[in-house]
SEGU-157422 format. One record per residue (C-alpha): x, y, z. Coordinates in nm, 2 decimals, padded with zeros to 4 digits. Layout:
<pts>
<pt X="X" Y="Y" Z="Z"/>
...
</pts>
This chain:
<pts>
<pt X="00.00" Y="00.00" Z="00.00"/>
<pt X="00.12" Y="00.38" Z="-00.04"/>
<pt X="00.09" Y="00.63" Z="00.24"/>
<pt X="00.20" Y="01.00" Z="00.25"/>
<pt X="00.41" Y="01.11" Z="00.54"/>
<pt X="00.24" Y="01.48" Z="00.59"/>
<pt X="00.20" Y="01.76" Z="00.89"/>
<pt X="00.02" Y="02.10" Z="00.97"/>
<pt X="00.23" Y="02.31" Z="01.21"/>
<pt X="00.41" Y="02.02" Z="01.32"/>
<pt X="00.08" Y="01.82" Z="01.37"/>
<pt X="00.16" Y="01.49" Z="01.18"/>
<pt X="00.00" Y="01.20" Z="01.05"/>
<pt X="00.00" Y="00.90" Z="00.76"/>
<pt X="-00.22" Y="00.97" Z="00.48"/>
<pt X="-00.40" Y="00.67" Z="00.36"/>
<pt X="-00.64" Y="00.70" Z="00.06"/>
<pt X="-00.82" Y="00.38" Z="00.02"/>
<pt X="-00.77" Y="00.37" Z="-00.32"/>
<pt X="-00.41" Y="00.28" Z="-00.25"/>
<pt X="-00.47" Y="00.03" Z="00.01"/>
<pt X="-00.36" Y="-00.34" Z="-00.10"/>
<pt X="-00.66" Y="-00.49" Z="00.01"/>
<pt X="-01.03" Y="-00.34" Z="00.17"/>
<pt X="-00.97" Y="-00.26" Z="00.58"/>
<pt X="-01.26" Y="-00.40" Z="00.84"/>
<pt X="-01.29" Y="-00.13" Z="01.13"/>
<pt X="-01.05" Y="-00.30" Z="01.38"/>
<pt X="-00.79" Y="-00.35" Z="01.13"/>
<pt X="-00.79" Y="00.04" Z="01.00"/>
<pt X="-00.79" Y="00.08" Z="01.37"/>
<pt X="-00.54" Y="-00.15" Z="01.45"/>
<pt X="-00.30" Y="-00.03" Z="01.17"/>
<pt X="-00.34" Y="00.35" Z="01.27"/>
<pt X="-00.22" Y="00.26" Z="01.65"/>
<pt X="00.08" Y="00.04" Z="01.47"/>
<pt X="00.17" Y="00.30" Z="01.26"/>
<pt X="00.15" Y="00.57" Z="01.47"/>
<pt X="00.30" Y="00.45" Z="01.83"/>
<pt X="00.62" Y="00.72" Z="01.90"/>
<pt X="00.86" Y="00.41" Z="01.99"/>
<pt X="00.82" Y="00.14" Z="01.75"/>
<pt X="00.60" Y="00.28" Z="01.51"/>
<pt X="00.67" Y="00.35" Z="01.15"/>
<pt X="00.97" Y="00.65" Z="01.20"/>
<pt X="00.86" Y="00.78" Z="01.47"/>
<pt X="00.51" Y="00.73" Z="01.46"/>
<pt X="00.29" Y="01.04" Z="01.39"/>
<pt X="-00.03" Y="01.20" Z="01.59"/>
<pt X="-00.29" Y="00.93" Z="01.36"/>
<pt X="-00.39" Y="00.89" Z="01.02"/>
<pt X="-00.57" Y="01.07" Z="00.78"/>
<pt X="-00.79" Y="00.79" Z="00.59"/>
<pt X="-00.94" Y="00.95" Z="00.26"/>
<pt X="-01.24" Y="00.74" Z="00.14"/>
<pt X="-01.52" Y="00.87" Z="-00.10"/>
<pt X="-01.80" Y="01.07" Z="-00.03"/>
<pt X="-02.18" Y="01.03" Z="-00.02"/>
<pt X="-02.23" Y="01.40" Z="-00.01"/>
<pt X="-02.37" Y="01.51" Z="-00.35"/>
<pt X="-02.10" Y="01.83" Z="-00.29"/>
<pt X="-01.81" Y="01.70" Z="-00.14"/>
<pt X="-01.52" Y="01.54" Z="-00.33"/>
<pt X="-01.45" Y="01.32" Z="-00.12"/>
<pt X="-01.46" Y="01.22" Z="00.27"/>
<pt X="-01.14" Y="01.26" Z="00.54"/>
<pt X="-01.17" Y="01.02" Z="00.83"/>
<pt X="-00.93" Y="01.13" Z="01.12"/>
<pt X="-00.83" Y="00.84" Z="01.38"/>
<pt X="-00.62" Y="00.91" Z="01.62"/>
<pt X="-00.30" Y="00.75" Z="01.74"/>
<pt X="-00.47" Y="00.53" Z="02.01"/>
<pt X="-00.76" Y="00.43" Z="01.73"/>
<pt X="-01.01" Y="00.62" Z="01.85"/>
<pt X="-01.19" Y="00.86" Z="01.57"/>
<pt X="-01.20" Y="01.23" Z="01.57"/>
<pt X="-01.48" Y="01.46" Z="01.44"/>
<pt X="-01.24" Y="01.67" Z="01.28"/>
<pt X="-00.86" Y="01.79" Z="01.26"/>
<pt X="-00.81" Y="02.13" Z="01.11"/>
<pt X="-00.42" Y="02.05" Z="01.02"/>
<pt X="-00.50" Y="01.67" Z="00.90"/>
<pt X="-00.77" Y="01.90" Z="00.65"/>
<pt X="-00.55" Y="02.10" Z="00.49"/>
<pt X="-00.32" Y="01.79" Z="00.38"/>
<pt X="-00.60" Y="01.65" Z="00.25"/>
<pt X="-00.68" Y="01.94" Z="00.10"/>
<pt X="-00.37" Y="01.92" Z="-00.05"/>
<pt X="-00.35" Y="01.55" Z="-00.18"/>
<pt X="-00.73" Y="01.58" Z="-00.31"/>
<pt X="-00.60" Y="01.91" Z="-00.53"/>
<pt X="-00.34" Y="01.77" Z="-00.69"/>
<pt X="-00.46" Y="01.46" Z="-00.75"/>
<pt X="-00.80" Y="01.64" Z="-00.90"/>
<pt X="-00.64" Y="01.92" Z="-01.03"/>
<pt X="-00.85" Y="02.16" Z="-00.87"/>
<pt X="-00.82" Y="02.49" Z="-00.64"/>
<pt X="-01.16" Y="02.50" Z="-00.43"/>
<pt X="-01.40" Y="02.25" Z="-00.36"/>
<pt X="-01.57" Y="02.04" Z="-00.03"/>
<pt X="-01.46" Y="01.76" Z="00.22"/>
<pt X="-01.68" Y="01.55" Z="00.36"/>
<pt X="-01.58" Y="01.55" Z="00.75"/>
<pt X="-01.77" Y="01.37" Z="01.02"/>
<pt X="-02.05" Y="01.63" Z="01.05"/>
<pt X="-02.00" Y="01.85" Z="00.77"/>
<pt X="-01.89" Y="01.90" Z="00.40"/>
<pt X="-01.64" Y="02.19" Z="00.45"/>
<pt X="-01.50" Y="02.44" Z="00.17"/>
<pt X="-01.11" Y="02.43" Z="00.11"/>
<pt X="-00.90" Y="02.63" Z="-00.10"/>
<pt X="-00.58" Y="02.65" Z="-00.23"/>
<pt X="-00.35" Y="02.94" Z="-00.04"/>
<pt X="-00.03" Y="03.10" Z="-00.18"/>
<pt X="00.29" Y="02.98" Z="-00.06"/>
<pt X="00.40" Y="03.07" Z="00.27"/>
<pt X="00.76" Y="03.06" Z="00.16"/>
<pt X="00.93" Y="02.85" Z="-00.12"/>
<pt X="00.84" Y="02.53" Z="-00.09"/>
<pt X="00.59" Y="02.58" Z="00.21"/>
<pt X="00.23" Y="02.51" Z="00.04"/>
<pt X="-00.07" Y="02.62" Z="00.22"/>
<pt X="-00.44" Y="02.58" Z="00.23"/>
<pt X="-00.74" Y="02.74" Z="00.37"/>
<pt X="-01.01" Y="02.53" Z="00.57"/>
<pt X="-01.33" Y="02.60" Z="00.70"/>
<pt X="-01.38" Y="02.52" Z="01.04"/>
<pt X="-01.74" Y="02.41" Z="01.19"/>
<pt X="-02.01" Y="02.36" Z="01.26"/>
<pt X="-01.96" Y="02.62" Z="01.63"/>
<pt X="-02.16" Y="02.51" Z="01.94"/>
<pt X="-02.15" Y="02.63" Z="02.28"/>
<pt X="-02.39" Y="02.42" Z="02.41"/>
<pt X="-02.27" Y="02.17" Z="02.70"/>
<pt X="-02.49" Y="01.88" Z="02.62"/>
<pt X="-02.33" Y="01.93" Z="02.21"/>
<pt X="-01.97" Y="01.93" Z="02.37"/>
<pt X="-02.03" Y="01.65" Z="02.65"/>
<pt X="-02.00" Y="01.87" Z="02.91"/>
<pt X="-02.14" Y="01.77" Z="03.29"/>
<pt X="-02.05" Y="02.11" Z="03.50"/>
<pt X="-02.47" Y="02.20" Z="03.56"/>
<pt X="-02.45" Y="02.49" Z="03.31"/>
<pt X="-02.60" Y="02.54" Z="02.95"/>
<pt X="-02.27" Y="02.69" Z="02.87"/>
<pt X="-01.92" Y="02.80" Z="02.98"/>
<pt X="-01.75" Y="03.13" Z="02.88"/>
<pt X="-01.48" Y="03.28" Z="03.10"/>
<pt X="-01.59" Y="03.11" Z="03.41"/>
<pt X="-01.37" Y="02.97" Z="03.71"/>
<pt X="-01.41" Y="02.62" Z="03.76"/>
<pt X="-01.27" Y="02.52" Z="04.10"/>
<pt X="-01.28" Y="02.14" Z="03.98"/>
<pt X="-01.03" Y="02.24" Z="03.72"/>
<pt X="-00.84" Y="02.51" Z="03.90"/>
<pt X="-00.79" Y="02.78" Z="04.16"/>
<pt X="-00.78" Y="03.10" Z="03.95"/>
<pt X="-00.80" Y="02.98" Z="03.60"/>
<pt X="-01.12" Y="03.07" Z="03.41"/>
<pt X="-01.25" Y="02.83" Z="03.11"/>
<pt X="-01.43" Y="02.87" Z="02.81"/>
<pt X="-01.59" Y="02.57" Z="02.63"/>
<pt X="-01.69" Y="02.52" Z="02.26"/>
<pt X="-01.70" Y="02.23" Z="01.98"/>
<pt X="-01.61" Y="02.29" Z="01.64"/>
<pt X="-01.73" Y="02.02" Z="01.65"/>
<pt X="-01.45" Y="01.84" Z="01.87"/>
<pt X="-01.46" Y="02.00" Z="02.20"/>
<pt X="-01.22" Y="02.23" Z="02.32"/>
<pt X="-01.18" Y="02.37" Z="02.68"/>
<pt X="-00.97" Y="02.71" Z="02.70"/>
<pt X="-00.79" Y="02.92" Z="02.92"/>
<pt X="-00.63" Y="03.25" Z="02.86"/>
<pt X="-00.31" Y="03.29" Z="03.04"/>
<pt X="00.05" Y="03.44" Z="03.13"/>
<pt X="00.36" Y="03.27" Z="03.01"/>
<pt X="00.48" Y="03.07" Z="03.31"/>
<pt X="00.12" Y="02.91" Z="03.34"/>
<pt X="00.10" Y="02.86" Z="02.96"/>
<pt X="00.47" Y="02.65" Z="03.00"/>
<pt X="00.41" Y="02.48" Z="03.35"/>
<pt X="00.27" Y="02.14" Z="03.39"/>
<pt X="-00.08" Y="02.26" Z="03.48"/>
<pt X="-00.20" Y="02.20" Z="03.13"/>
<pt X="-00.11" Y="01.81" Z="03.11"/>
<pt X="-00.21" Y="01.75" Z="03.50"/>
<pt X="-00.59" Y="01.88" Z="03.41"/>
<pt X="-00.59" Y="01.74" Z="03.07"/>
<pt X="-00.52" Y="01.42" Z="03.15"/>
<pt X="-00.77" Y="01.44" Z="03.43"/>
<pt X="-01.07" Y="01.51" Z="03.21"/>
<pt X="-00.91" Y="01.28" Z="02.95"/>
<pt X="-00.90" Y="00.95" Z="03.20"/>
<pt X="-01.27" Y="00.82" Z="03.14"/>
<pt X="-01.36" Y="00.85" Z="03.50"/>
<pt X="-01.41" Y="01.23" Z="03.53"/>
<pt X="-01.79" Y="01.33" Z="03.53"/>
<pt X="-01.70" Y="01.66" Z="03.36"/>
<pt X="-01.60" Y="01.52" Z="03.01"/>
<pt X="-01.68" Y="01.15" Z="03.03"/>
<pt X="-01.61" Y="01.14" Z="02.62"/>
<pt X="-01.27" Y="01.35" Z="02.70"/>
<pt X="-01.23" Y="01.70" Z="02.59"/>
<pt X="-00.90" Y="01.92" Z="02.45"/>
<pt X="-00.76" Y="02.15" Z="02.67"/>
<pt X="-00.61" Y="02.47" Z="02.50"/>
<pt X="-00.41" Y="02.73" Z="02.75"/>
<pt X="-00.37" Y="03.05" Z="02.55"/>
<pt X="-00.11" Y="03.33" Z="02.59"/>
<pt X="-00.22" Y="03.61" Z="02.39"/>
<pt X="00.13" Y="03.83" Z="02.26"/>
<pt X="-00.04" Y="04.08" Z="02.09"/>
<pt X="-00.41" Y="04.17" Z="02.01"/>
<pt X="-00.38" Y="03.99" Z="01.68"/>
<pt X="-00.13" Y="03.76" Z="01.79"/>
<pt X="-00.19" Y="03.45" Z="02.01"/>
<pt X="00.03" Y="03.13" Z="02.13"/>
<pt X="-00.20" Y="02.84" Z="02.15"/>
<pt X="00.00" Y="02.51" Z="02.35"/>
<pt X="-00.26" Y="02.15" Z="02.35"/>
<pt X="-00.35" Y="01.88" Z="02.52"/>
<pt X="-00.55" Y="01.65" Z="02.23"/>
<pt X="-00.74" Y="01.40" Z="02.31"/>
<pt X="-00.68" Y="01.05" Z="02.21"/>
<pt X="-00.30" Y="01.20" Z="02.14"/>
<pt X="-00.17" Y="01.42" Z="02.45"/>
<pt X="00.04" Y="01.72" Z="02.40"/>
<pt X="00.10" Y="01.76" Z="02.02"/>
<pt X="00.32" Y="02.02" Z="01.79"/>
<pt X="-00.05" Y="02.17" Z="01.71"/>
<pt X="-00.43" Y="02.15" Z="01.71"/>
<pt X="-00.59" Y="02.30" Z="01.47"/>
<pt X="-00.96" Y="02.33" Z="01.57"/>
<pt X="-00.77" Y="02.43" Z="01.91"/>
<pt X="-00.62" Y="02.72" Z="01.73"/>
<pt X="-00.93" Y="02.82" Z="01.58"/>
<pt X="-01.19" Y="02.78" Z="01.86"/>
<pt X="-00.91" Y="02.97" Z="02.05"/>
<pt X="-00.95" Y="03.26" Z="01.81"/>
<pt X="-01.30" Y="03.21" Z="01.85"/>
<pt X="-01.28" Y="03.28" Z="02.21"/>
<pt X="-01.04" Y="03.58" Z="02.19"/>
<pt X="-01.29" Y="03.76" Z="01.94"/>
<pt X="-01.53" Y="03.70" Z="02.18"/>
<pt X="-01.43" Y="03.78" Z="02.49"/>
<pt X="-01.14" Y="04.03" Z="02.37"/>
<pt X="-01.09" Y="04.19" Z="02.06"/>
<pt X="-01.45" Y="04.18" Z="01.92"/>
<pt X="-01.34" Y="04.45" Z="01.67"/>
<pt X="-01.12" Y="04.17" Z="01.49"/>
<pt X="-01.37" Y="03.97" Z="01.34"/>
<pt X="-01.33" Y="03.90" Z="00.96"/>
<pt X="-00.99" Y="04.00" Z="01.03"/>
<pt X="-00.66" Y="03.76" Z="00.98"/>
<pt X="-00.49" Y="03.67" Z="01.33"/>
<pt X="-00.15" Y="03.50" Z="01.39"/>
<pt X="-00.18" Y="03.20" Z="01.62"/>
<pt X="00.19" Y="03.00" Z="01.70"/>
<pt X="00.22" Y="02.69" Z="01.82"/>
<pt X="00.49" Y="02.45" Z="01.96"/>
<pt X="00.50" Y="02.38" Z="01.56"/>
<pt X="00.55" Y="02.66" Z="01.38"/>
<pt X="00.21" Y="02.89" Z="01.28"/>
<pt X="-00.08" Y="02.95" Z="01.13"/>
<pt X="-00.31" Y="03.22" Z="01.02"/>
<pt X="-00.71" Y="03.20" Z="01.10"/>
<pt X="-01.02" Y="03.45" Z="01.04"/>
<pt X="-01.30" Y="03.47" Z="01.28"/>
<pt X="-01.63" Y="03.49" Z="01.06"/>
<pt X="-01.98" Y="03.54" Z="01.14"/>
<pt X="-02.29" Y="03.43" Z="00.92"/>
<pt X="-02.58" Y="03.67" Z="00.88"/>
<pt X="-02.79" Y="03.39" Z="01.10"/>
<pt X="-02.51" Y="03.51" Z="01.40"/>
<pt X="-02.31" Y="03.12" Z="01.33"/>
<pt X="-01.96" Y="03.21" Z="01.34"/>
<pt X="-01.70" Y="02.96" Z="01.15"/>
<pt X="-01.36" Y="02.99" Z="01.16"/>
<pt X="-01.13" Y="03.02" Z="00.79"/>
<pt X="-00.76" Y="02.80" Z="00.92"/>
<pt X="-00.49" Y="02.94" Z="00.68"/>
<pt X="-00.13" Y="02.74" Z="00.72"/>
<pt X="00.10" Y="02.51" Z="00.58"/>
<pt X="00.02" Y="02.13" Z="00.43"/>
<pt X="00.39" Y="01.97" Z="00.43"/>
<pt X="00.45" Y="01.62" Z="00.24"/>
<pt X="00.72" Y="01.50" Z="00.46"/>
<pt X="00.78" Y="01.15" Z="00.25"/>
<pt X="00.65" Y="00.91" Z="-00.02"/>
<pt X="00.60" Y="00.52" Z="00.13"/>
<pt X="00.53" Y="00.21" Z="00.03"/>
<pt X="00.51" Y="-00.08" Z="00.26"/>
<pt X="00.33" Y="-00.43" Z="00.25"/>
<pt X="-00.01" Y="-00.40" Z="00.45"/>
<pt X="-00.02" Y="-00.76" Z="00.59"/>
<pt X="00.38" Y="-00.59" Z="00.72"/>
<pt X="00.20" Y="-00.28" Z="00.86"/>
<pt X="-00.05" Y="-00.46" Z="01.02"/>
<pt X="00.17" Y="-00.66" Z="01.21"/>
<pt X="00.38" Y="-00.39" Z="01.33"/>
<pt X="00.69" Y="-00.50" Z="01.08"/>
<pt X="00.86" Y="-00.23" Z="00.92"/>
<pt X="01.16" Y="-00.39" Z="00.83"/>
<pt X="01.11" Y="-00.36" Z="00.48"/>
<pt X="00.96" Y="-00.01" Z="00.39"/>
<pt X="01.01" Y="00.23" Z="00.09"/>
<pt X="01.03" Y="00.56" Z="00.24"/>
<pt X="01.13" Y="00.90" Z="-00.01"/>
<pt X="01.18" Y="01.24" Z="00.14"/>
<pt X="01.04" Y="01.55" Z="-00.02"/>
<pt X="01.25" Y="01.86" Z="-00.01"/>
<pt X="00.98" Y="02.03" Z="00.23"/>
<pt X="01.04" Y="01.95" Z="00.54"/>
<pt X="01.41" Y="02.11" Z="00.48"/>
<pt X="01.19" Y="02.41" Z="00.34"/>
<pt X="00.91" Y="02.40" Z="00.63"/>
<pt X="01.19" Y="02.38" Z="00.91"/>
<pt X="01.35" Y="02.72" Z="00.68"/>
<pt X="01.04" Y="02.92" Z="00.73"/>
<pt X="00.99" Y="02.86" Z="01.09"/>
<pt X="01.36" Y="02.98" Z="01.20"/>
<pt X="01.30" Y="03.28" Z="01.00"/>
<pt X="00.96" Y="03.34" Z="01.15"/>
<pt X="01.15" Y="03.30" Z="01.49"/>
<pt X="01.34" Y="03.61" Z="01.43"/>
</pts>
């Protein structure tokens, strides 16, 4: 079968269309092959944060359908860096600019960016559907909704905001030194453990530093993957929550959003019905070209792989030490 080594700020994953499979997956065995694959110690190179399984769609106006399962096999509703890869394969291999993916709950517009820097292709995603609702993002904490509130459960002074797009995301605003301690992975693998009443289903946890009014620092814990290079619903439902609670004068207007990764670029957008969606603007990086037996890949075996580097991860890691200075 052929895969595609790829990555969004960082956030990596195998691309599997099924066209290019060797033989049709069962459930358990895409499932199984995604947690073989993607294991950090004796996965394929390193493993990667899950795979992106490309499958056709149903949906009259999508081109086709992006499946996201994470490294530990369970299945995301969405992953705003995994979409703009796919964007990416499904362009070139259609030869088109702008069209629709069919995603777990919706068929979302992509479109074909200029170049962050040579090399350094990028692509624009739509991000939603937006809810707020706690019973929508499997929330227990006795409220209809959370925006800026303290939760003593989760923390002494930190306040939290909640929102699915559609994978949930709990955030926090903070300063630097909170942002870089180990209070992020303590809570987020509390309300990731399956016992916690708050988030039975697990939630995302986001703490935010904001650098500038148009300029934020997003750092995630992901569920079903723990911390990772970047999250990009996480980076859009955090701009989300900074329009909202500080800098509503920057909707429809581009903000910068870093990450452990390198950056992205996303617009706050709000439909005439008051829905907002969120426009994800960043890089979609083919890291290698791979071949590899399934019944191999299955069992764990990569002995015998066929594994080709592009030129743009050289280029990608270019970009990023420049946008450092």
């Amino acid at each position: 079968m052929k895969l595609l080594k790829v990555h969004g700020s960082g956030n990596d994953f195998y691309l599997l269309d099924e066209e290019n499979l060797d033989e049709t997956l069962t459930e358990d065995q895409l499932r199984m092959l995604t947690r073989k694959l993607c294991d950090r110690t004796i996965g394929l190179n390193g493993g990667a944060d899950g795979v992106l399984y490309v499958c056709p769609s149903q949906k009259k106006e999508a081109l086709a359908k992006m499946r996201v399962i994470n490294a530990d096999g369970s299945e995301a509703s969405m992953c705003g860096n995994g979409l703009r890869t796919v964007a990416r394969y499904l362009s070139e291999k259609y030869a088109l600019d702008t069209f629709k993916v069919e995603t777990m709950y919706a068929q979302l517009a992509v479109e074909k960016q200029l170049d962050l820097a040579k090399d350094v292709m990028a692509f624009g995603v739509e991000i939603s559907p937006v809810n707020f609702n706690a019973k929508q993002i499997g929330m227990n904490l006795g409220c209809d909704e959370l925006l800026e509130q303290n939760v003593p459960e989760f923390d002494s002074d930190l306040k939290f905001s909640a929102v699915s797009v559609p994978n949930p995301h709990l955030i926090t605003f903070c300063n630097h030194q909170t942002l870089i301690s180990n209070r992020l992975g303590k809570l987020a693998e509390m309300l990731n453990d399956g016992k916690n009443p708050y988030f039975p289903d697990g939630v995302n946890v986001s703490f935010v530093e904001v650098l500038a009014k148009d300029r934020l620092f997003v750092r995630t814990y992901e569920r079903g993957v723990g911390y990772t290079n970047a999250c990009g619903t996480a980076m859009s439902a955090s701009s989300l929550m900074h329009i909202l609670l500080n800098a509503p004068n920057l909707l429809e207007q581009r903000l910068t959003v870093l990450n452990p990764g390198g950056m992205v670029q996303t617009i706050v957008h709000q439909k005439q019905d008051k829905q907002y969606f969120i426009s994800l603007i960043g890089n979609a990086t083919v890291v290698a070209h791979i071949e590899i037996k399934q019944v191999a890949a299955l069992q764990g075996d990569f002995s015998e792989v066929f594994w080709q580097e592009t030129i743009e991860q050289d280029a990608y890691e270019k970009f990023i030490t420049q946008l450092e200075k």
